[in-house]
N, C-alpha and C positions, 0 to 999 in steps of 0.2 A: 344554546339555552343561556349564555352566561347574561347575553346582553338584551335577553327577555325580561320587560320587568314583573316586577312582584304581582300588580294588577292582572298581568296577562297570564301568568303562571296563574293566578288562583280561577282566570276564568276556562280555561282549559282544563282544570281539576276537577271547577267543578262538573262540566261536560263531561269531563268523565266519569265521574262517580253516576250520573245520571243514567248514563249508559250502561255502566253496570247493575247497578243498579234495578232498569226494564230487564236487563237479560237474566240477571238472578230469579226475577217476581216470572216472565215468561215459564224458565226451564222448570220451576215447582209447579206453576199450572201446569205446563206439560206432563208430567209425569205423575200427577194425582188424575189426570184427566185420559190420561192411556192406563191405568189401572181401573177406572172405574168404567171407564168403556171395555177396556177386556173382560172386567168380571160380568157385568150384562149382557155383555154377546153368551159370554159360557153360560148363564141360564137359561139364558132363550133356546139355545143350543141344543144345550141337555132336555129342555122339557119338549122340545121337537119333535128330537131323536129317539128318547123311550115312545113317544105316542106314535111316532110309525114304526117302529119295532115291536110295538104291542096290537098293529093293526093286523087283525086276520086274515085281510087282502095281503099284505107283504108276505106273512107267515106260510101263506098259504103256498104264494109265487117263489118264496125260498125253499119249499119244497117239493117246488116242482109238479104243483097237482094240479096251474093252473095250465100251466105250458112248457113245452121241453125249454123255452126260451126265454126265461125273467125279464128281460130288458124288453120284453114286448110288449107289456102289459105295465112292468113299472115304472119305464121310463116318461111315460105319458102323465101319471100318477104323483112322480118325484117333482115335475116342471109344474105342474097345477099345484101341489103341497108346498115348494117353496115361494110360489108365488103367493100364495095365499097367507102363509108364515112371513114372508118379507123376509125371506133366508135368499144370501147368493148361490149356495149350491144344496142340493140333497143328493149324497152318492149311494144306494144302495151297492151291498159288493156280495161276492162269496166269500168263505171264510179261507181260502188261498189270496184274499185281498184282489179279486179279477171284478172291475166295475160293470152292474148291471144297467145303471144310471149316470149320467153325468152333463150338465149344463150345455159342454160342447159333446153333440153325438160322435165327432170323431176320437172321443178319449174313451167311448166305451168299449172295453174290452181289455182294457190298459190296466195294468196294476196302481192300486190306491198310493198315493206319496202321504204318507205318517204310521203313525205308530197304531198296529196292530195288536198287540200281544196281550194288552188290557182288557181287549175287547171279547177276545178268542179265550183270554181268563176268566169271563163271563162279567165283568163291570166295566162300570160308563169310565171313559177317559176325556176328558177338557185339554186343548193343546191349542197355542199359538206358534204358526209353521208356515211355510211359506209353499203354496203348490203349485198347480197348473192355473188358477187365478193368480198367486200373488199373494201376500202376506196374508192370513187369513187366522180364525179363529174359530175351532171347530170342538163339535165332542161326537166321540166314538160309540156305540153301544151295541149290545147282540142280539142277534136275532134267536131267541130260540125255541126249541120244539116244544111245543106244551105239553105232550106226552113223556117225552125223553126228558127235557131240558138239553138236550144236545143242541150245541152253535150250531146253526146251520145257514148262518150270513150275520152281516152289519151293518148298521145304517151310519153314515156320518153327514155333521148336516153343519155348515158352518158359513160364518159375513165375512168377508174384507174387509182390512182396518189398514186405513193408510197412514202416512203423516198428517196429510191434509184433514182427515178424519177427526185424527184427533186434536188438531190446530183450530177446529172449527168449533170443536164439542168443548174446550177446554178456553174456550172465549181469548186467545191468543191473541186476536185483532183489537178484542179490544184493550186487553191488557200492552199493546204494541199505542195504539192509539193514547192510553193514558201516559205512558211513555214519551210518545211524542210533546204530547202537551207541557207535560213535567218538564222536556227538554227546553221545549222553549220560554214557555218561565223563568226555569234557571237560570238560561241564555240570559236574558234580559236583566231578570235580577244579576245575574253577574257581571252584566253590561256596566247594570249604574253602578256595582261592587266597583270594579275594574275604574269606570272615571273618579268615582271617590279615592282610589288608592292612588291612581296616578296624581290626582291633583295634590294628597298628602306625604306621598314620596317622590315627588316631582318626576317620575315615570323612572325611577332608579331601578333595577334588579336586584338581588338578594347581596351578590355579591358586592355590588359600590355600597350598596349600602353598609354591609359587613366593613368595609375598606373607609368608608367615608366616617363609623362607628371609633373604629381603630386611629385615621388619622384626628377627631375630634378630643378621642382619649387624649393621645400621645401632645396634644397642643395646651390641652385644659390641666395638665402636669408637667409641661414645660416650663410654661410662662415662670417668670418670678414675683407676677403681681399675684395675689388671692383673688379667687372668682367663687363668687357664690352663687346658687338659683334656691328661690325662695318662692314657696308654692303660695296660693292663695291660701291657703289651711294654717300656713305660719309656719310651716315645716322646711326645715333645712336641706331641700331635697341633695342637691349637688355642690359639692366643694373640691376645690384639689387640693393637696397637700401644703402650699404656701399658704394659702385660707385659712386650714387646720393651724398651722403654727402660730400664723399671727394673731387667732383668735384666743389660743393657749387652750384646742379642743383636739381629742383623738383620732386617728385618722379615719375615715370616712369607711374605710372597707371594715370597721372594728364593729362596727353597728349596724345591727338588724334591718330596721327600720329609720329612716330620716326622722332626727327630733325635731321636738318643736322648741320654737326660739324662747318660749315662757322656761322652757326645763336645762335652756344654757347658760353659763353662766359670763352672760356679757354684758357691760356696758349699760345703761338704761339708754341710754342717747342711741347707741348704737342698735341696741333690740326698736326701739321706736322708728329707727330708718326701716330697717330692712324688711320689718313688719307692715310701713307702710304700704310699701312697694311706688316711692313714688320717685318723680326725678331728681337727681340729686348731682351737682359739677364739683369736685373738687371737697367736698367737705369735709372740715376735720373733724376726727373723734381720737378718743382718748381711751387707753386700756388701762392694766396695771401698772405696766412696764413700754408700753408702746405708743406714739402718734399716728393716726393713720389717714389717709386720704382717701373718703370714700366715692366714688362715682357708682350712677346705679340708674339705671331704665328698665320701663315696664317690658316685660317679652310676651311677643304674640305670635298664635299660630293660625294658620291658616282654618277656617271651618265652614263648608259650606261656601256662599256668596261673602260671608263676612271673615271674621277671626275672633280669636276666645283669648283669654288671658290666660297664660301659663304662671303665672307670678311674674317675678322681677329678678333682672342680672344687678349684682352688684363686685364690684372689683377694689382689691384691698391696697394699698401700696403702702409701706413701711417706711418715713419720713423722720424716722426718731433719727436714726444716723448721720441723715443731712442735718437735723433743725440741732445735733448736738453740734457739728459744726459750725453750724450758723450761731450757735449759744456762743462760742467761744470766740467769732467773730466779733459779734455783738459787744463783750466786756472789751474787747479789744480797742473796739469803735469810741465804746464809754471812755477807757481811757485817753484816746488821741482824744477825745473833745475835750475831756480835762484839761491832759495838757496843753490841748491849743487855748484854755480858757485861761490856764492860769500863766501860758509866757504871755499872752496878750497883756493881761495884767500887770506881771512883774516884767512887762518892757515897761509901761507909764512909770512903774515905782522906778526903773533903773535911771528914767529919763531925769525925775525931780530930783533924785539922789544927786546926777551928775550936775542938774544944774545947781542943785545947792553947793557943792564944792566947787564950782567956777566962782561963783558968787560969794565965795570963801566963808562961807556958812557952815563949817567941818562939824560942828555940834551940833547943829539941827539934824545935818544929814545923818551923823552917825546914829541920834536918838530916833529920827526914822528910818532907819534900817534897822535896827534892833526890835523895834516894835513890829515893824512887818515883817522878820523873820519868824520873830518869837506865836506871831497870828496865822501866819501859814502850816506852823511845825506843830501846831499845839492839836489839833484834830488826828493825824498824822502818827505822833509820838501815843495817845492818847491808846489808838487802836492797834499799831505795831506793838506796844509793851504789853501791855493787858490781854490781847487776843494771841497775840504769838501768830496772826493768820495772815503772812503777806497778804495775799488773792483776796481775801476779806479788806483788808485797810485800803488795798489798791479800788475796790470798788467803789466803797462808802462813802472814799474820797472822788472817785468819779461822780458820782451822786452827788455830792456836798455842791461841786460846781459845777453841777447840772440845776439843782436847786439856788443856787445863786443867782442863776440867769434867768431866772423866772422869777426871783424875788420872795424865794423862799427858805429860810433858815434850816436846814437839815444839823440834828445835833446826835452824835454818838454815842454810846456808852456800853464798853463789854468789859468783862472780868470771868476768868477761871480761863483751864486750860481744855480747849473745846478738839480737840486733836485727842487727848484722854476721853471724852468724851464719846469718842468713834465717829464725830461728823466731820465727814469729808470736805475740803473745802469748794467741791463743785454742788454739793448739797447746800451749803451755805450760800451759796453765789443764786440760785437757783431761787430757791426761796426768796433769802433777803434782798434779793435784784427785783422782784415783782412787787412782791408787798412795798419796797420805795417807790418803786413807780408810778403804785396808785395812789399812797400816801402824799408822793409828788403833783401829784395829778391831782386828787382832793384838794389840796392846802392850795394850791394857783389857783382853785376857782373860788377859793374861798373869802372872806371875809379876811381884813389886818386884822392882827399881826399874821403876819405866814407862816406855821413852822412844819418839821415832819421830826419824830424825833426814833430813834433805833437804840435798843436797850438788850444786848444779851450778855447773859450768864449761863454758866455752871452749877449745878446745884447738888453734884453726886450719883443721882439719880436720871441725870441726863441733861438738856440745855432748851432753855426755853427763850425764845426768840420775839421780842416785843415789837410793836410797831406802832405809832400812834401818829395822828397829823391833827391841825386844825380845820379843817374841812366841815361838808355839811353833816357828818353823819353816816349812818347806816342808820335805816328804821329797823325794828323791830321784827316787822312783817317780811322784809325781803334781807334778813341776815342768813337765810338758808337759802334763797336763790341766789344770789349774791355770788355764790359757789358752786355753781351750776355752771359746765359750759354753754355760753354761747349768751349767758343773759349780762348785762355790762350798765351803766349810766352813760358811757361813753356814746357821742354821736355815732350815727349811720355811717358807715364810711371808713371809721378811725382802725388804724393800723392794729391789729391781736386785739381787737374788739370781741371782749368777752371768753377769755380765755385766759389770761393771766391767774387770776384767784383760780380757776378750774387746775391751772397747771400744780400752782399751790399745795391745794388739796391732793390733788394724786401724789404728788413727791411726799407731802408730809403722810398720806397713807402707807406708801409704799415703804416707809422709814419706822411705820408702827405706832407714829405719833397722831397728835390731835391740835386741829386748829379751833380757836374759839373768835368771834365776833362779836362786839361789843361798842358801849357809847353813842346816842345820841347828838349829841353836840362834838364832832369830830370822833373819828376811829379808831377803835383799839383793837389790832389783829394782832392774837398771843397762840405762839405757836409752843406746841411743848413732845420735845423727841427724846425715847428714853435713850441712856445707852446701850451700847449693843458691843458681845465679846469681839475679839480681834478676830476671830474666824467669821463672824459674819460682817465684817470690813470688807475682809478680803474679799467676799464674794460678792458685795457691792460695789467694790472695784472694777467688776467684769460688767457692770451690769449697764445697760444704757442713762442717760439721763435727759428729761423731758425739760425742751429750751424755755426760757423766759419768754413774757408776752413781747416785747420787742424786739425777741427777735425770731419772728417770725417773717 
């Protein structure tokens, strides 16, 4: 039976039930149908028995007035009386039970087989017994003196009652017949039961399926990417444990019923995928604290000739930890181009220097090297003294000659002590790396003069992060999309296309702070993060952080 499948098991079940079923409904006919043919026979019986027990021709020949020899006279009498009653036997006896009468003449003279004592006690007795016919159904009664009332014989008169009898009278054939029919019905209906089920558990039996249950569990809580199934209803039906985490939801065995994605609290971006249920390669979304890579296909199941929509698989995978080291790549990269901009640079200045001194020019050359020191050091000095934030000066200045070579003026300015502040300096990299970039990126398509310009302070209350460029603007209408992952000005094509301001926004949420959007005629992004005690540093220390759009 193991390798029986489910289909064949329930058609076999139901055969059986069908079968028991006929013989339940038979064996109740039988037995309302041998009761109520035994009790007919005993009426018939009884109302036989007193009317030749009360007939003066018997009375007479039990007393012997009509002949020394009862069975001469009655026995001709008994065979014309049961023929005529439609009775199998009439025995007339003497009250020693010695028969005067009986069906077969060779049993005359033979002691009666039943019960006597009733009769001899002067009342009728009714008895199903088994005698010299065969199971039978008789009643007893007396004959007695109508002078005396003294017994003086008994008549017993009674039918055969077989099985068959009562199999006949109790419509067994046809309740056998409805049975049959029933069977094959069932049959059939459990025929198409049985190819439906095989076609829906691919002819499995209880067990692979149970095995097949178990190794689907143990795979769909292995994995380390999140797997979700999302019903057409919007309902969360299945998740494993990496899903629950990365969504920042509780574990799935915690909850009654599968919620619905309106009542969780994710994402809007991401509630609109997996609500859709459509195809999705590779896409990124965005949580509080995580990046994620969504992929996701519609699932279907077999139904009938066609197949039905179960909802949609979606699969989660957790890219904050790469794209932080991609972040840190990335500033890395900013700086080599730096520096590769500015030895290029300060090789031409070393070159004119040397040649001014061949050329015995010592004063030219010296008054240009002072000046191109003092124009390389002054952005430099500007942001090391005032910001106290290596990692900050080291970028701004990657920036400065990233905006150089596009021919755009990037100009700096911070004061206060932003480390008192509680902003870490990969909080600062994060933010103020994107917001130049687009600032960068405004001011190059823009209109001369070119600038981008970065303005942060201290205020007590925390540090608020300016950003401005000459560029065309933000309109009015789209300064809330604008902030929206995935929506960009940038071409079709272009590298972290619509997701830098997105990134923005979630770090500066996730920091407690507020970005604003502003300017028509070039843009002002003013970013403003309170401070926050030294315990919740530290645990911003642990916490991941979400890359820059370039470096993605």
């Amino acid at each position: 039976m193991r390798h029986v499948s489910l289909a064949r098991r329930l058609f076999l079940l139901l055969v059986v039930a069908v079968i028991i079923f006929t013989a339940f409904i038979a064996t109740a006919f039988f037995l309302d149908a041998r009761d109520q043919l035994h009790q007919a026979a005993g009426t018939r019986t009884l109302s036989v028995s007193e009317s030749i027990a009360d007939s003066p021709f018997v009375v007479n020949a039990a007393l012997g007035g009509a002949t020394s020899d009862p069975s001469a006279v009655l026995q001709p009498y008994a065979a014309r009386a049961g023929s005529d009653a439609g009775l199998d036997f009439i025995t007339i006896m003497a009250p020693d039970g010695t028969r005067w009468t009986h069906p077969n003449p060779a049993e005359i003279g033979g002691k009666y087989i039943g019960s006597t004592a009733q009769a001899l006690a002067g009342q009728a007795y009714t008895e199903t017994t088994t005698g010299t016919l065969g199971p039978s159904v008789r009643t007893i009664v007396p004959i007695k003196d109508p002078a005396s009332g003294r017994v003086v014989g008994m008549v017993a008169t009674g039918v055969t009652v077989t099985n068959l009898d009562v199999a006949l009278s109790s419509r067994i054939p046809a309740v056998v017949g409805i049975g049959v029919v029933i069977l094959l019905l069932g049959s059939l209906g459990a025929r198409l039961l049985e190819r439906h089920l095989a076609a829906a558990t691919h002819g499995y039996g209880l067990e692979q399926l149970s095995q097949l249950f178990a190794y689907y569990e143990s795979v769909l809580h292995s994995v380390r990417e999140g797997v979700v199934l999302v019903s057409p209803q919007r309902r969360l039906v299945i998740r494993n444990d990496q899903a629950s985490e990365l969504l920042g939801l509780p574990a799935a065995e915690a909850e009654a019923t599968p919620p619905l994605l309106d009542d969780l609290d994710l994402p809007e971006s991401l509630r609109d995928l997996l609500a859709s249920g459509r195809t999705a390669h590779d896409e990124i979304h965005l949580t509080k604290d995580r990046m994620l890579i969504v992929n996701q296909e519609p699932a279907w199941a077999p139904s009938g000739r066609g197949t039905r929509a179960l909802g949609s698989v979606a699969t989660l995978r957790d890219q904050t930890e790469i794209e932080t080291l991609g972040s840190e790549l990335a500033t890395m990269r900013t700086l080599s181009d730096a520096l590769r901009s500015q030895t290029h640079e300060h090789a031409n200045r070393l070159h004119t220097i040397v040649s001014l001194l061949e050329l015995g020019r010592t004063g030219e050359a010296l008054a240009f090297a002072t000046d191109d020191l003092a124009l390389s050091q002054a952005l430099a000095n500007e942001l090391v003294v005032s910001v106290q934030e290596p990692v900050l000066a080291a970028l701004v200045m990657g920036k400065a000659a990233q905006a150089h070579e596009r021919g755009v003026q990037l100009d700096a300015e911070a004061s206060g002590n932003l480390a008192a502040a509680g902003l870490e300096p990969k909080h600062l990299v994060t933010i103020v790396g994107n917001l130049l970039d687009n600032a960068i990126d405004a001011a190059a398509g823009g209109d001369a003069p070119r600038w981008a310009a970065l303005e942060i302070h201290e205020d007590g209350a925390g540090v608020v992060i300016e950003v401005s460029d000459s560029g065309p603007g933000v309109p009015a209408e789209e300064r809330a999309r604008i902030l929206q992952f995935g929506y960009s000005t940038k071409p079709h094509g272009s590298a972290g296309r619509g997701l830098g301001l997105a990134l923005v926004r979630r770090s500066v949420e996730a920091l407690g702070g507020t970005l604003v959007v502003a300017g028509e005629r070039g843009a002002v992004f003013t970013v403003t993060i309170p401070a926050r005690p030294i315990s919740e540093q530290a645990v911003s220390a642990q916490a991941p952080t979400l890359p820059r759009e370039g470096e993605l």
